[in-house]
C-alpha positions as CSV (number, residue, x, y, z in Angstrom):
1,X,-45.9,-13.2,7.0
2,X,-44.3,-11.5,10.1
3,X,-45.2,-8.4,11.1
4,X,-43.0,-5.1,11.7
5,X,-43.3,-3.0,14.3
6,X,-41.6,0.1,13.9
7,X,-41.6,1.8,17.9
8,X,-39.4,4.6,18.7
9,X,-36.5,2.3,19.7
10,X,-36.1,0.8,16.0
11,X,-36.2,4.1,14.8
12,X,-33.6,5.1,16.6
13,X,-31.5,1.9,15.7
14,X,-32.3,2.6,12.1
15,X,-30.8,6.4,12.9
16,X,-27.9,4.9,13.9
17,X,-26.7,2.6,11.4
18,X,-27.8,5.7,8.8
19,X,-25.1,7.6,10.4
20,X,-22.7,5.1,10.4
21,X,-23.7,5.2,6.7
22,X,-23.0,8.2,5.9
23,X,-19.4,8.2,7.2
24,X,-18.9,4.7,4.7
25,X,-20.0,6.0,1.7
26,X,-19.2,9.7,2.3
27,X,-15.5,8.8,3.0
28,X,-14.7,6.8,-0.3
29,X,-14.9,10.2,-2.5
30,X,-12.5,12.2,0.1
31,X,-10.0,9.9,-0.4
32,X,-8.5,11.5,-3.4
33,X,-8.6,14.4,-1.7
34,X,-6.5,13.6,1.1
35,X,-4.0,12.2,-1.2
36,X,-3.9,15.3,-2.8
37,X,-3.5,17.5,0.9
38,X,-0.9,15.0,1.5
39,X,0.8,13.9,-1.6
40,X,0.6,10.4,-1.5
41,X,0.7,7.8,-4.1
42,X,-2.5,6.3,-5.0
43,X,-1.0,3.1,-3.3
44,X,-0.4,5.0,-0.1
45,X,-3.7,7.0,-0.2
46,X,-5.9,3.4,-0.7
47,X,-4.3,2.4,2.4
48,X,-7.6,3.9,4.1
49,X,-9.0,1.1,2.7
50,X,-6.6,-1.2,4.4
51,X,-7.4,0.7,7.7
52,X,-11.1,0.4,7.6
53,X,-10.5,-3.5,6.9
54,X,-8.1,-3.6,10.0
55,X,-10.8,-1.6,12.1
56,X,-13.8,-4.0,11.0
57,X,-11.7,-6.9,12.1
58,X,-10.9,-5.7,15.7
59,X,-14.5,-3.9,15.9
60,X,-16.4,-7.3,15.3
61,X,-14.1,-9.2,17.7
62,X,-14.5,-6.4,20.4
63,X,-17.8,-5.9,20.5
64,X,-19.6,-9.2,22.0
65,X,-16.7,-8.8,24.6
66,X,-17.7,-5.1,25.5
67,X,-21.6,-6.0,25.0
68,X,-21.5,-9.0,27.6
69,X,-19.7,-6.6,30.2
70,X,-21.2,-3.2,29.8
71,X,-24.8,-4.1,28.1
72,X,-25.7,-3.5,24.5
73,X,-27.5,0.5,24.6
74,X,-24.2,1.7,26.6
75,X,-21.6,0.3,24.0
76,X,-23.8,1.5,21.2
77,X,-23.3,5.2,22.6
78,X,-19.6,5.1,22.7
79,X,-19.8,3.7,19.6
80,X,-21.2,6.9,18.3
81,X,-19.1,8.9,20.4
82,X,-15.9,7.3,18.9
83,X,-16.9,8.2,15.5
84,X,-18.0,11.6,16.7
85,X,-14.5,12.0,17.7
86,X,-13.0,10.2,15.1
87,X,-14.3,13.0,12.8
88,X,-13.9,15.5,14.6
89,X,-9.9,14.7,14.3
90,X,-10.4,14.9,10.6
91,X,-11.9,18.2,10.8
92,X,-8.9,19.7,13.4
93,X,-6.1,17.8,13.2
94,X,-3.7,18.0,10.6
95,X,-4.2,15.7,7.9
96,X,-1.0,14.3,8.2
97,X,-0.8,10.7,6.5
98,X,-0.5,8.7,9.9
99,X,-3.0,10.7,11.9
100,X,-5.7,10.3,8.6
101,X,-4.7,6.5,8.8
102,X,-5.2,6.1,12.6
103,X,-8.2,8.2,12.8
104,X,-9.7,5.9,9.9
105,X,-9.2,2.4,11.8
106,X,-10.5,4.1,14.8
107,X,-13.7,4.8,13.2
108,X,-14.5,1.7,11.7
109,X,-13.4,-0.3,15.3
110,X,-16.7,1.9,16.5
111,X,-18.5,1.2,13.5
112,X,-18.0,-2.1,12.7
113,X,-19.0,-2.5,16.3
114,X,-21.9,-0.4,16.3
115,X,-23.4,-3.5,13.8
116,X,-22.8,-6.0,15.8
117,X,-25.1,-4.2,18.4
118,X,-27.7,-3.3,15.8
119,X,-28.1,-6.2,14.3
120,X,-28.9,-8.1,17.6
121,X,-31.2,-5.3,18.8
122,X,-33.1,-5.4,15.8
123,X,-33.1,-9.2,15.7
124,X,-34.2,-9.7,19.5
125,X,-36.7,-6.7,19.2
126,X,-38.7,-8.2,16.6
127,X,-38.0,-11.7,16.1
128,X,-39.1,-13.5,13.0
129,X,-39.4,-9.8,11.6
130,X,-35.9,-8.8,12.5
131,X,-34.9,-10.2,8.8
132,X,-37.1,-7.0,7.6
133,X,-36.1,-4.4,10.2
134,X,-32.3,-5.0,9.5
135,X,-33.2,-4.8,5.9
136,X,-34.9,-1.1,6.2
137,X,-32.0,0.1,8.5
138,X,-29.9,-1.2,5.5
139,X,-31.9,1.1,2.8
140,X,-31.7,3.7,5.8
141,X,-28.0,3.8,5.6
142,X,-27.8,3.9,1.8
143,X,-30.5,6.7,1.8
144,X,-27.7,8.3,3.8
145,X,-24.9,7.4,1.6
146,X,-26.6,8.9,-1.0
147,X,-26.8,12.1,0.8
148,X,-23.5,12.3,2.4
149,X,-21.6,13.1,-1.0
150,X,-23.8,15.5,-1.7
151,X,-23.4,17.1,1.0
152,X,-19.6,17.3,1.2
153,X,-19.7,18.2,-2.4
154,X,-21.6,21.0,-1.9
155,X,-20.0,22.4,0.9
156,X,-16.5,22.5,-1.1
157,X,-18.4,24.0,-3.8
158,X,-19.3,26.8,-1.3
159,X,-15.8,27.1,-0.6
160,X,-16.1,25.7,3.2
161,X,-14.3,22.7,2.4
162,X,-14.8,19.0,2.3
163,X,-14.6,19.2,6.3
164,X,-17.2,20.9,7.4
165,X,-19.5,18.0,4.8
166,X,-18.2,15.5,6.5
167,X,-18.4,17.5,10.3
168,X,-21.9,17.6,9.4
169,X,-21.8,14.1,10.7
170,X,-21.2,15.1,13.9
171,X,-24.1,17.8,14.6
172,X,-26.4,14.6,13.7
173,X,-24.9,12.1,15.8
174,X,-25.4,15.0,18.9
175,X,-29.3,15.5,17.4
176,X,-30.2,11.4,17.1
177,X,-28.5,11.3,20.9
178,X,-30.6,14.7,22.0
179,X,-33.7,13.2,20.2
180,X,-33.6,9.5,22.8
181,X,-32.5,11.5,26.1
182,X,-35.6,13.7,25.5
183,X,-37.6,10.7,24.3
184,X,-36.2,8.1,26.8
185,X,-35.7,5.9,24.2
186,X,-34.1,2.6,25.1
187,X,-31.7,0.3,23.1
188,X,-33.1,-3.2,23.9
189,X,-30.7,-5.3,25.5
190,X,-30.3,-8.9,25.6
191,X,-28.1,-11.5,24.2
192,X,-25.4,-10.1,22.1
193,X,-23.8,-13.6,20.4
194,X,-25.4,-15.8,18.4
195,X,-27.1,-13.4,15.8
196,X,-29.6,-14.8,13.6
197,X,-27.7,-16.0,10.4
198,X,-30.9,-14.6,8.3
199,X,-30.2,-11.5,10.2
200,X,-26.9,-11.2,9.6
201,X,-27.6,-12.3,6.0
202,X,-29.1,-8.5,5.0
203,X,-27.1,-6.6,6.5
204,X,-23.6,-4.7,4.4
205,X,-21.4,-5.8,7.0
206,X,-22.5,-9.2,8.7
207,X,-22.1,-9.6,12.6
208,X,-18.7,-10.9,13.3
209,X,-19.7,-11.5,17.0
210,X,-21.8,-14.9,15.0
211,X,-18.1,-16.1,14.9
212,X,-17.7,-15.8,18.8
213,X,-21.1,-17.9,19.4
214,X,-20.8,-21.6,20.4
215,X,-17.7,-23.8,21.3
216,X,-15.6,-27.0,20.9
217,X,-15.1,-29.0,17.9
218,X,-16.9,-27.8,15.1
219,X,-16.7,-29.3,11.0
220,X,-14.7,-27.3,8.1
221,X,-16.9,-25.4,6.2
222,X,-17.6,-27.2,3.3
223,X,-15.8,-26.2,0.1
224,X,-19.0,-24.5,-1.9
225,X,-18.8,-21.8,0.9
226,X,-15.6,-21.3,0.2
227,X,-16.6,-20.2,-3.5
228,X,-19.3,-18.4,-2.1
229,X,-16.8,-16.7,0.3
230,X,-14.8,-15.8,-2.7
231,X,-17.4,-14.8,-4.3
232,X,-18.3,-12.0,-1.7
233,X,-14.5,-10.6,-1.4
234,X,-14.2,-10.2,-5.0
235,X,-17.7,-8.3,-5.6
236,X,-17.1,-6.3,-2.5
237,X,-13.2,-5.0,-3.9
238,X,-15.3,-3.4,-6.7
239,X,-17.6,-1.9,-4.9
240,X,-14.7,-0.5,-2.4
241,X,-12.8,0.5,-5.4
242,X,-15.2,2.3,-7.0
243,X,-16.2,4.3,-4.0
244,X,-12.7,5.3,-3.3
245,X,-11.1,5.9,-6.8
246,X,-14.3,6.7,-9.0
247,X,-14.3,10.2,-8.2
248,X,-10.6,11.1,-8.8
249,X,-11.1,9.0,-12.6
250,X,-14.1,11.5,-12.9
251,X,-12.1,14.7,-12.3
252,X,-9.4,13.4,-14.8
253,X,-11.1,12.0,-17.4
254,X,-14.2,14.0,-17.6
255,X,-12.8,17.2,-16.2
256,X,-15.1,17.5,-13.2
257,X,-14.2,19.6,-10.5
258,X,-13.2,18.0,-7.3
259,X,-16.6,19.3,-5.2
260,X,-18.8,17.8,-8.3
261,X,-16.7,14.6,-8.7
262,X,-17.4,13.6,-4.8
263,X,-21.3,14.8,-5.0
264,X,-21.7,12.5,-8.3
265,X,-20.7,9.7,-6.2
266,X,-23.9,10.0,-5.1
267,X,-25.0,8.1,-8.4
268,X,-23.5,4.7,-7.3
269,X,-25.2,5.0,-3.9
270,X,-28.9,5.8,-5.6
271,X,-28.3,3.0,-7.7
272,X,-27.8,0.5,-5.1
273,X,-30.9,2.0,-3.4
274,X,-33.3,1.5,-6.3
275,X,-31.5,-2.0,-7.0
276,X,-31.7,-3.4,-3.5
277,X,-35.6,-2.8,-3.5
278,X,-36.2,-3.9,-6.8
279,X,-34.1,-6.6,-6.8
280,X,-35.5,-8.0,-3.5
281,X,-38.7,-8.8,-5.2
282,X,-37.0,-10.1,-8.5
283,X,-34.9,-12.8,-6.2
284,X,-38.6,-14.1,-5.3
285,X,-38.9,-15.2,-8.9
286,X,-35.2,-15.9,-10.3
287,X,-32.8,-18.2,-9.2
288,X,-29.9,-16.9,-7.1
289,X,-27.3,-18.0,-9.4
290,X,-29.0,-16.6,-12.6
291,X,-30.2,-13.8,-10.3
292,X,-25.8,-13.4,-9.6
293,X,-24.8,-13.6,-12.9
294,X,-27.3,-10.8,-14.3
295,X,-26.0,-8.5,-11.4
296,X,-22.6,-8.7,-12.5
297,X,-23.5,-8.3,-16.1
298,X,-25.6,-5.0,-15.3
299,X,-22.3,-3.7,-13.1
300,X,-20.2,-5.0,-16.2
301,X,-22.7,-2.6,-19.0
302,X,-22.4,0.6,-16.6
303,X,-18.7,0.3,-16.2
304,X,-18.3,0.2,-19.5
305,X,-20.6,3.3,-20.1
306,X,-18.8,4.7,-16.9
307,X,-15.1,4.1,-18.0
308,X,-15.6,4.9,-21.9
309,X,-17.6,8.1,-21.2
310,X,-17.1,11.5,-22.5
311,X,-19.0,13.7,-20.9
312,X,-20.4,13.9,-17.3
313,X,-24.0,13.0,-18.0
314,X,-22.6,9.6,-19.8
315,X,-20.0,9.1,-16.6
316,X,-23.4,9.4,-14.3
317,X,-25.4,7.2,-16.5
318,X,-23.2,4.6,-15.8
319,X,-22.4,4.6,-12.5
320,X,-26.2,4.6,-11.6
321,X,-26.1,1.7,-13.7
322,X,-23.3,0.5,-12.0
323,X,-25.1,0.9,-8.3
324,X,-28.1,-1.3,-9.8
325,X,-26.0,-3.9,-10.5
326,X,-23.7,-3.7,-7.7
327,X,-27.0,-3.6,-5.2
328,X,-27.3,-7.7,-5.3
329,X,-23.8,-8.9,-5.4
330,X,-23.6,-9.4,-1.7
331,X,-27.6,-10.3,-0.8
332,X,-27.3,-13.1,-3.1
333,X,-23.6,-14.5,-2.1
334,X,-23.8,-14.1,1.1
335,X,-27.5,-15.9,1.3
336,X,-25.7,-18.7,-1.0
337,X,-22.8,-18.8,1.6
338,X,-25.6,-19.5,4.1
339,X,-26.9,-22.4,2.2
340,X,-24.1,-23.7,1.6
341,X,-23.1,-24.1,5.5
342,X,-25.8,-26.8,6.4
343,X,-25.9,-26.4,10.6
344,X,-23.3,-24.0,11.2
345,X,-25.7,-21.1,9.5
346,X,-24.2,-18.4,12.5
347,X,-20.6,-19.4,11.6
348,X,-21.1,-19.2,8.3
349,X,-22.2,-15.6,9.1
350,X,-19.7,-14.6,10.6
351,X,-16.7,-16.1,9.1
352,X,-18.1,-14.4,5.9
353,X,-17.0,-10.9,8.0
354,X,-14.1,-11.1,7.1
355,X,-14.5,-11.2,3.4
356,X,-14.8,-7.4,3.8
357,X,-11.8,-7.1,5.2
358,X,-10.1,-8.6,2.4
359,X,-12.1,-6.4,0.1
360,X,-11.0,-3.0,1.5
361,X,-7.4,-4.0,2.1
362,X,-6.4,-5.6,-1.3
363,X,-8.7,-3.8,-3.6
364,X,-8.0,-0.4,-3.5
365,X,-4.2,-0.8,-2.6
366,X,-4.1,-2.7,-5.7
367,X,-5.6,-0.5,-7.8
368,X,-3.5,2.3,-6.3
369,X,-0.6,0.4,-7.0
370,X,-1.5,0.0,-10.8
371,X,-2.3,3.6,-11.2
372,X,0.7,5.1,-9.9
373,X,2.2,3.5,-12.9
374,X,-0.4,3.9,-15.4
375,X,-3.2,6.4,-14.4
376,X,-6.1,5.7,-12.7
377,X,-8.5,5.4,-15.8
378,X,-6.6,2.5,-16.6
379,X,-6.3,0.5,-13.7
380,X,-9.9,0.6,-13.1
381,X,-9.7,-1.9,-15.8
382,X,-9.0,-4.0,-12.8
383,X,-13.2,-3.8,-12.5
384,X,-14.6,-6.1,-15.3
385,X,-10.6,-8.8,-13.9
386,X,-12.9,-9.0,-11.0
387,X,-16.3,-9.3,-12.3
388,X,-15.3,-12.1,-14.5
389,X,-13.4,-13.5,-11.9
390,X,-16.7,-13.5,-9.4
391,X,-18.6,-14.9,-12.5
392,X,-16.5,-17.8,-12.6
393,X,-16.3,-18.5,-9.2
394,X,-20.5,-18.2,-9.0
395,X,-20.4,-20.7,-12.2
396,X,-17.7,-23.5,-9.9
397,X,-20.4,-23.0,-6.9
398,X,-23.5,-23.9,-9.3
399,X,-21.5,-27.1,-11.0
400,X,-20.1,-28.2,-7.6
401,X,-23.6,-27.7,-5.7
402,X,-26.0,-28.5,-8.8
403,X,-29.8,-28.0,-7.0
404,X,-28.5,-28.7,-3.3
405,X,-28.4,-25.5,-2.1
406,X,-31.6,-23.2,-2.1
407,X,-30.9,-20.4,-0.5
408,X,-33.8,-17.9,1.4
409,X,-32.6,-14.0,0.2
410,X,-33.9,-11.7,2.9
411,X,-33.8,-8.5,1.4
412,X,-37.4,-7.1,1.5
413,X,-38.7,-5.1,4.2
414,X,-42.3,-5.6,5.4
């Protein structure tokens, strides 16, 4: 087995895709919020979502152009300085609905980008380990997802407001940088294309730079990746949905206030974080499809404790529940997608990208569109339409691949 390495410069990697974590997850439950401030629909306000998927498009076909001509460490930096900024609009600008829209694309350009970089550093710094070191800088960002809602929560519960949680963000983007200048840390730099399809493989967002690497004619992807594809775009709409429309069902249904409805979003996040290193070990022993379809039933039992609950203990139950299952939806699809992609493994990668980007622009915009015309406890019935859709798309990938595909999950850290 490979052995990790964890010098300062992973560390500092790992810091950095934690913070870009705790924008992602802390966002989703401010949404509501800003519709509120601005008195949107719920159509207009899940057009955030529809900006962060326009950002992660650009972002991933930006950043192997700025990385070849400025060096991986220095576009990293601005990377982190964008966001910075990018927050720091939300904090002092007005939150008028296009400035909250631009201000969210310009964000996820940086961070989108910002993965592209880690996810090479990590792979080139450690090689055959760089699987494992993507994977704890993965459980490093949800350990700051989990906190981030908090956080925010809290601080509107102090009466500071839901902008000076998130402004946190910035202090700790200015301490990680303090920390390397004082430390002389060092992003490694190297190539900045062709990332590692294992690599990519465990990582939330994959490394749309893989879809820059190589040239001339290439082969169609074959059609099981396709269903794989599909299958990541559907699973990732309800995680998107739920982290941008969860807490506003909370606050109506179960009468939460709006400070405790965004810090028990935190119940999702802790749920993924248990499920993803649990469920790392249990893919060494189940099947991947099995392995898929008890993942969506888990996410299907704690939405329906989640959706039907009357109380807040019973709403947190079952989005914890919820988180466990949601945890290995995209390991196991996107490893499957992988598979499925005999010899174009690094396009397979990164054509699977953009599956996000479908996820945060139709889902939520969908379900805003639903709820403005009947409540958004109902249209979160939209959750278990997709989680039976993603079933049967996982059971046309088994009948159409039967035991061809055996796919590696690289989930587990060393």
């Amino acid at each position: 087995m490979p052995r990790l390495v964890r010098d300062l410069p992973t560390w500092l990697i790992y810091l950095m895709l934690a913070l870009w974590g705790y924008f992602n997850y802390g966002f989703g439950p401010v949404v509501p919020l800003l519709r509120d401030e601005q008195g949107t629909s719920a159509a207009m306000a899940g057009l955030h979502s529809t900006a962060i998927a326009a950002g992660a498009v650009a972002g991933g076909a930006l950043y192997p152009v700025l990385s070849r001509r400025y060096g991986r460490g220095p576009v990293l930096w601005v990377c982190q300085a964008v966001i910075a900024a990018g927050v720091l609009g939300f904090v002092f600008l007005p939150a008028l609905f296009p400035v909250t829209i631009a201000l969210t694309a310009l964000i996820a350009v940086a961070g989108i980008a910002a993965i592209g970089g880690i996810v090479s550093a990590l792979s080139e710094q450690h090689g055959p380990a760089g699987p494992a070191a993507i994977s704890e800088a993965n459980a490093a960002a949800c350990a700051a997802g989990l906190i981030a809602p908090l956080v925010i929560g809290a601080t509107m519960r102090a009466g500071l407001g839901w902008r000076t949680g998130m402004g946190v963000l910035v202090l700790l983007i200015a301490l990680v940088a303090a920390l390397a200048f004082v430390k002389r840390v060092r992003i490694p730099s190297g190539l900045t294309v062709g990332v590692p399809a294992e690599a990519a493989a465990s990582v939330d967002v994959p490394a749309t730079s893989a879809v820059l690497g190589g040239a001339g004619a290439r082969p169609s992807l074959p059609g099981a990746y396709w269903l794989a594809w599909g299958m990541m775009t559907v699973t990732g709409a309800v995680e998107v949905v739920l982290s941008m429309w969860a807490a506003s069902v909370l606050r109506d249904q179960v009468g939460l206030s709006a400070g405790a409805a965004t810090a028990v979003m935190s119940a999702v996040v802790g749920g993924m974080f248990v499920g993803r290193l649990a469920g790392a070990r249990i893919a060494l022993r189940v099947p991947s499809i099995p392995l898929y379809f008890g993942a969506l039933a888990v996410s299907l039992a704690g939405f329906a404790v989640f959706w039907t609950a009357g109380s807040a203990a019973a709403a947190v139950t079952g989005l914890i529940v919820v988180g466990l299952g949601n945890a290995m939806h995209y390991p196991v699809a996107i490893s499957l997608a992988v598979a499925a992609a005999p010899g174009q493994a690094d396009r397979a990668a990164g054509v699977a990208a953009y599956s996000m980007a479908v996820s945060f622009g139709a889902g939520p915009l969908l379900l805003g569109l639903v709820a403005d015309q009947v409540g958004a406890h109902t249209a979160f019935l939209l959750i278990p339409v997709l989680i039976a859709g993603a079933a049967y798309l996982a059971w046309r990938f088994g009948h159409t691949t039967g035991s061809r595909v055996t796919p590696v999950l690289v989930t587990e850290a060393a």
